[in-house]
N, C-alpha and C positions, 0 to 999 in steps of 0.2 A: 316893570321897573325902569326907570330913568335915570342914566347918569348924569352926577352934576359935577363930573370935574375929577380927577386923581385920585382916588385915595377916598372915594365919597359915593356914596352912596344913596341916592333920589330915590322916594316911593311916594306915588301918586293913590290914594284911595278914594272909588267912587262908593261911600258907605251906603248899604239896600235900607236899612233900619233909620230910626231915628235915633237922636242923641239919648233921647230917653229911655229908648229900649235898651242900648248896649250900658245906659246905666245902671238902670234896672239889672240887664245877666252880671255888673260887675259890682254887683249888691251896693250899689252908692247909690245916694239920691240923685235925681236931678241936677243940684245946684253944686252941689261936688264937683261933679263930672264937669260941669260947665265951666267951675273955678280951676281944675285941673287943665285944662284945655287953655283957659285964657292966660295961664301962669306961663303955661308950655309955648304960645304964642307969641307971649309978650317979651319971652327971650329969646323968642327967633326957631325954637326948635321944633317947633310945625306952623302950616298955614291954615286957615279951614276957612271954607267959601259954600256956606251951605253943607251938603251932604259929602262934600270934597273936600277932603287932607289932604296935604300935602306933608312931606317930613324933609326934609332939603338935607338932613346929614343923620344915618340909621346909626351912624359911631355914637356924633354928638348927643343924639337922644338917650342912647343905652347906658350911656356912663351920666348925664344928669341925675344930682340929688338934691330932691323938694327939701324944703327946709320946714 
């Protein structure tokens, strides 16, 4: 784990699986997961570079709600 500053909280994941597998065990399709992902991205509340996450703030993520 990585700090990114005060009060904040950085975690770095190297994922072993593919995006499809962990969508599969999180019983969504594919394209779900991938639209979850690019929603979560698009706000800034992770990064993903291939098999690499990033989450830049564990607060900001845990209290976002999808709409």
């Amino acid at each position: 784990m990585e700090n990114g500053g005060p009060g904040s909280e950085t975690l770095s994941l190297n994922l072993l699986v593919t995006r499809g597998v962990i969508a599969s065990r999180l019983n969504l399709t594919q394209e779900h997961f991938s639209r979850i992902l690019h929603e979560l991205s698009d706000v800034g509340l992770i990064q993903v570079n291939g098999l690499c996450l990033t989450i830049p703030s564990l607060e900001c993520l845990s209290t976002y709600q999808f709409e």
